[in-house]
N, C-alpha and C positions, 0 to 999 in steps of 0.2 A: 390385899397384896399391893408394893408397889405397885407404880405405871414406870413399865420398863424405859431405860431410858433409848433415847431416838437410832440410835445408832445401829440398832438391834434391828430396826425396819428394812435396811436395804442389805439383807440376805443376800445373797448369789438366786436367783429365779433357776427354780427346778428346770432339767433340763428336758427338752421335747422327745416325748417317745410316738415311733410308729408301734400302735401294737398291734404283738403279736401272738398267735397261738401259744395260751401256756404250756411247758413242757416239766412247769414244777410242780411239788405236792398241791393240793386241795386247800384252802383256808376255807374252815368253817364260819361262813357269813352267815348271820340275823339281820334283818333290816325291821326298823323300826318307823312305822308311818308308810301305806303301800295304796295312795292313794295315787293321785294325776303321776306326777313327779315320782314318786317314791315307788310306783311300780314299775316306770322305766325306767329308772334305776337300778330296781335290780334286776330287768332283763339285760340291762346292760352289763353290771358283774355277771350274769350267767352267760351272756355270750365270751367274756374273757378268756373263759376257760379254764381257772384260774382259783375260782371260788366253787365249793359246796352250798349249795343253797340250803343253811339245814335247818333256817325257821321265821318266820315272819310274827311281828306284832301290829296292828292299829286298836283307835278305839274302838271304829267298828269290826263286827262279827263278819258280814258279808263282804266288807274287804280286804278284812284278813284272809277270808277263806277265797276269795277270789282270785286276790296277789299270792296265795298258797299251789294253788291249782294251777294258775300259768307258771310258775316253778318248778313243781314237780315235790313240794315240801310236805312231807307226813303230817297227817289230817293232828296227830299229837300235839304238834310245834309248831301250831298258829294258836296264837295269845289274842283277847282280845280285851277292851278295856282303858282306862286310865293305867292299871297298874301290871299290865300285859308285856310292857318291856323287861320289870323285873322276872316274870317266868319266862320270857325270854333268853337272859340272861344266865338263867342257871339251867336252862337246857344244855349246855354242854359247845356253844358255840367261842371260837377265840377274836372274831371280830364281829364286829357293829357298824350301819350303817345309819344313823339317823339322819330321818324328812321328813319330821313332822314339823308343827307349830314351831318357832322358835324359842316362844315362849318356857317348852317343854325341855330343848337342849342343854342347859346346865346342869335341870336335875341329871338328866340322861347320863349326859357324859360323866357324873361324879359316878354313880353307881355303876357304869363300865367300867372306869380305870379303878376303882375299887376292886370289883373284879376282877382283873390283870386281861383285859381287853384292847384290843386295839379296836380304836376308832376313827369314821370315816362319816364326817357330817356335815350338811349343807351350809349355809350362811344365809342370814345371821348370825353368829354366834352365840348371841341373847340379843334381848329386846330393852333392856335397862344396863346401869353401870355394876351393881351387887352382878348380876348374871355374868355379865362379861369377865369382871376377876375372878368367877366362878370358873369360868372354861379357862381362864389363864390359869389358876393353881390347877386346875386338873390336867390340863395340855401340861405342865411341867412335873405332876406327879408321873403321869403316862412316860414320859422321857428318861426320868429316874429310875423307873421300873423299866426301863428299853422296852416301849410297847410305841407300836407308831401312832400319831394323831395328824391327821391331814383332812383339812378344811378346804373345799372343795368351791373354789373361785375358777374362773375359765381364763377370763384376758389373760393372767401372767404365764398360761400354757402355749398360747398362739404363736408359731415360728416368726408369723409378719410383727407381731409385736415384740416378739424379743431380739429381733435385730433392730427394731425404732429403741429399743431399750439400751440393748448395748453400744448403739451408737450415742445417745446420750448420755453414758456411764465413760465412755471414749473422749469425751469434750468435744463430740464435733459441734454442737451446737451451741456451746459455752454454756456458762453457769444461767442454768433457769432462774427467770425474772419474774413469771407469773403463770399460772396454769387456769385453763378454762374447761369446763367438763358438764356436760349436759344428760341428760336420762329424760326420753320423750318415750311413752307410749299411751296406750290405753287402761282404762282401770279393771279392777277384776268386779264381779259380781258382789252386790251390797244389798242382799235382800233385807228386809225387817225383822228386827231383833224375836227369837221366840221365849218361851220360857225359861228355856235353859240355853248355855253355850253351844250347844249341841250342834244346832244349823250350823255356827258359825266355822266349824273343824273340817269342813272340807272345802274344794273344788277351789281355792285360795282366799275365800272369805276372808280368814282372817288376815289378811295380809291389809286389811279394812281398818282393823283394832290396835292399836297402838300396846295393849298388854299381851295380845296373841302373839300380833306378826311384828312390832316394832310401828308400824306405821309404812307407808310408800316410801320415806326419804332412808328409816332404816332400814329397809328389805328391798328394796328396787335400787335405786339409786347408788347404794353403797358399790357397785359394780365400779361407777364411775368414780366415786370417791375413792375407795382404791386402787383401782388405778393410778389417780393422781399422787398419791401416798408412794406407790411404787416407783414413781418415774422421778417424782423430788427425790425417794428418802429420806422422808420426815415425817413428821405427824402432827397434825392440829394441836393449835394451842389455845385460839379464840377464836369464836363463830359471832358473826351478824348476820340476821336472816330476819324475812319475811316468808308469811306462809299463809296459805288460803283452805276451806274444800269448798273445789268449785266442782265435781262431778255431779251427772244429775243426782237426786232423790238421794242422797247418798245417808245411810243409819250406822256406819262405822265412823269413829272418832279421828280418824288418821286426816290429815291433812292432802293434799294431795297438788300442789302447784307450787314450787319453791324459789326464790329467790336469797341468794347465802352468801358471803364470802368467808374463808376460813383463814384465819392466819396461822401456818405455820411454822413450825421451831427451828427452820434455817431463813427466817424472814421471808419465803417466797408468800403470793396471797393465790389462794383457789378461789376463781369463782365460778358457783355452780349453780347452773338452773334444773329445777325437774318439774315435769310435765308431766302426770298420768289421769289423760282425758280421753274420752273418745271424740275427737274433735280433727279425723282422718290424717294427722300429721302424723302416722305409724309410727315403727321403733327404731330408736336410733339412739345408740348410746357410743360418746366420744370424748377422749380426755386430751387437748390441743396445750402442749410447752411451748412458751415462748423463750428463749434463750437469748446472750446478749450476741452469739454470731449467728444464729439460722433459730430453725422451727422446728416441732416434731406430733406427729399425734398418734394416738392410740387408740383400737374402737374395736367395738364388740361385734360388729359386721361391717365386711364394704373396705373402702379405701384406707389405708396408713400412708404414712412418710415420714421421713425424719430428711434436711434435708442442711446441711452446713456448707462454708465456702470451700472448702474439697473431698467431702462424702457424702453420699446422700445412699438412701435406701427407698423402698415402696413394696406396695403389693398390696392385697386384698386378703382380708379374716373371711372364710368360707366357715358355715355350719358350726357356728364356735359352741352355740351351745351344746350338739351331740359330740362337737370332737374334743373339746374342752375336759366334761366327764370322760370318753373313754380314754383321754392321757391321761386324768386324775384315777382312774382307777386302775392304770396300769401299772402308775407310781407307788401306787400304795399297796399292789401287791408284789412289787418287786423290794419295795422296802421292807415288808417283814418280812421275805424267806430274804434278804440279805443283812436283815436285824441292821438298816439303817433309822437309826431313830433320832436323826440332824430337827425334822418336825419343823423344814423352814416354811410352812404358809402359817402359821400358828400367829405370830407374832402382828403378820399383815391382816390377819381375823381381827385381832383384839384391837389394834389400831384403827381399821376401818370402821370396825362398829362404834365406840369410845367417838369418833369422828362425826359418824351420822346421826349418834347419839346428842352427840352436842348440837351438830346442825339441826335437828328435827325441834330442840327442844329452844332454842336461841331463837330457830320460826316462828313455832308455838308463841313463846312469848314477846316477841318481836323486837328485839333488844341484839345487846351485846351480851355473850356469856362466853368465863375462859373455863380453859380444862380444869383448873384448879378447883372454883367450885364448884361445878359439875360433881368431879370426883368427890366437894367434901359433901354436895349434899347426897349423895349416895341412895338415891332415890330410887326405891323398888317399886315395880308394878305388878299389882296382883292382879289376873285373870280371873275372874267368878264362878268356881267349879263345881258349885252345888249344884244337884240335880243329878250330876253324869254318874256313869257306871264306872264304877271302881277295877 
C-alpha cells in the first residue's frame, strides 16, 4: 500500500473522556494475549461496564484459563494455542482486543476485519515495514466495512497534553524548529534462549527480539516518537542513528541504548535518545518543541508546559498509563454503539512505527537511511515458530 501522505498525521486528537458507567448494550469482547498486560486489560473493559466478557485466547492453556476465571468467561471460550485466536474469532464475539507479541498483530488483525470485527490493539503495530502496511490496509478495510479500529497509545489522551498540543496547533509557540524526545527506563527480562520460542512469549521477553517484539526502540520508545510525530504533524523521512546492547548478560538481539536524529517531511529534525538499562535512572519519557517564539513539552509522567510570549499552559500527566487505557477503551466503545468509524489513532500507529522502524534499523546499521528505501526494501522478519503448539 501507499505511504499516506503527511497531511493525514495531524488528525484532530480524540477528545478526553471521564468515564463513565455504561448505560448502553453489551459489546461482545475476545481479548487475545491474557498475560501481564493483556489481563488488565481486560479487567479493565470488564470494569467499563460496557463490554461482555465473552472469550479469551493465549498460547498458553493455564493463562488462558486463568485470564478465563478472573472474567467470569465459559470454560468453552478459552482457546489456547498459536491458532486459538481464529476459534476465538468464530465464537461468536463482535470485537477483539489484541496483547500479544507484536509480531503476531497483522496476522491478527487481517482475520478480524475479515470477519467484520472491530478491533482494539496495542502498539506496536508490527515489528517490520510488510506488517505495518499490513495493519494499514486492514485499518482501512475495517473503516470501509464501518467497523472501528483504535490503536491504543496513551500520551495523545492526557488532558495536560492536549492543551500543550492545542496551544501549539494555536501558534503560541511559533513554527517548530526542532524537537527533542527521550525514553529512559529499565530492560525487561532476557533469560537464555531454550529450544523453542516458547520461554520467550511471556512476561515481555520478547520485547528482547527484534522479530517478536520490534526491538526496545520499536516497542518502548515509539511512545516518544509519537508523540513527537503528533506535536510536528509530520513524519520521518530519514534517520541517523547509532545504537548499542549494553544490558547486562543480555541473549535477545534488540538493541537497547540509542542515539538518532530523524529528519522529517516539514524540515523539523527529532532528536532522540533511548535508554533501557537498569542503571537506577528510572522511567521517564518526554517529547520537548522548540519553537521560534517559546517552548513546549509533552510527557508520559510528571510535569508539561507549553509556554509563548502571551500564553502559556502547565500541569502534570498523573497515572497515564491506567488512565490513558480506560479513555481508550471508553472511546472505542462509545465509537461502535455511535458507528463512528473516523479511526483517527490509525494513521499515527503506522507512522510511529514506519518511524521507529527506520530509527531502529539506521542504528542497527549505523548510517543514514531514508524512508524511501526502507519502504523499497520491504524487509520482513520472521519469528522461528517450530516447536510451538498450534
Amino acid at each position: 500500500m501507499p505511504f499516506l501522505p503527511a497531511t493525514s498525521v495531524a488528525c484532530a486528537p480524540e477528545p478526553v473522556e471521564t468515564p463513565q458507567p455504561s448505560t448502553g448494550r453489551k459489546i461482545k469482547l475476545g481479548v487475545v494475549g491474557c498475560g501481564g498486560r493483556g489481563a488488565w486489560i481486560a479487567g479493565l473493559f470488564r470494569q467499563h461496564g460496557g463490554y461482555e466478557m465473552w472469550g479469551v485466547a493465549d498460547y498458553f492453556d493455564t493463562v488462558a484459563q486463568r485470564c478465563g476465571d478472573s472474567l467470569g468467561v465459559d470454560k468453552v471460550r478459552r482457546f489456547s494455542g498459536l491458532s486459538g485466536y481464529k476459534r476465538l474469532i468464530d465464537s461468536g464475539i463482535e470485537a477483539i482486543a489484541l496483547e500479544t507479541p507484536p509480531y503476531c498483530f497483522p496476522e491478527h488483525a487481517r482475520a478480524a476485519v475479515q470477519a467484520g470485527l472491530h478491533v482494539y490493539m496495542a502498539k506496536p503495530v508490527a515489528v517490520d515495514v510488510p506488517g505495518t502496511l499490513s495493519i494499514q490496509e486492514s485499518a482501512a478495510k475495517a473503516t470501509a466495512a464501518k467497523k472501528v479500529f483504535l490503536v491504543d497509545y496513551q500520551m495523545p489522551t492526557d488532558p495536560q497534553n492536549l492543551q500543550v498540543f492545542d496551544l501549539i496547533r494555536a501558534g503560541d509557540i511559533g513554527d517548530i524548529v526542532a524537537l527533542n524526545s527521550h525514553y529512559f527506563a529499565g530492560p525487561f527480562g532476557d533469560p537464555p534462549h531454550t529450544e523453542t520460542i516458547e520461554s520467550r512469549l511471556q512476561n515481555l521477553i520478547w520485547c528482547n527480539d527484534v522479530a517478536l517484539g520490534g526491538g526496545y526502540h520499536n516497542n518502548a520508545c515509539i511512545h516518544a516518537i509519537q508523540a513527537a510525530l503528533w506535536l510536528a504533524g509530520s513524519r520521518a523521512v530519514n534517520a541517523t542513528g547509532y545504537s548499542v546492547r549494553a544490558r547486562n548478560n543480555p541473549h535477545g538481539d534488540s538493541h537497547d541504548v540509542f542515539q538518532l536524529v530523524l529528519e522529517l517531511e516539514n524540515g523539523v529534525l527529532l532528536s532522540h535518545r533511548g535508554k533501557h538499562l537498569d542503571n537506577l535512572t528510572g522511567f521517564e519519557v518526554i517529547c520537548t518543541a522548540t519553537g521560534r517564539k517559546g517552548y513546549a513539552n509533552v510527557s508520559y509522567g510528571g510535569p508539561v508546559i507549553a509556554k509563548g510570549p502571551e500564553n502559556a499552559c502547565g500541569g502534570d500527566v498523573a497515572d497515564l498509563y491506567a488512565a490513558g487505557a480506560v479513555r481508550n477503551i471508553a472511546q472505542f466503545h462509545r465509537c461502535v454503539l455511535e458507528n463512528n468509524v473516523s479511526n483517527g489513532t490509525v494513521q499515527r500507529a503506522i507512522d510511529s512505527a514506519l518511524a521507529t522502524i527506520l530509527g531502529r534499523e539506521a542504528g542497527l546499521r549505523r548510517t543514514t537511511l531514508s524512508m524511501k528505501d526502507l519502504l523499497r526494501e520491504n524487509k520482513k522478519l520472521e519469528a522461528d515458530l517450530r516447536g510451538l503448539k498450534t
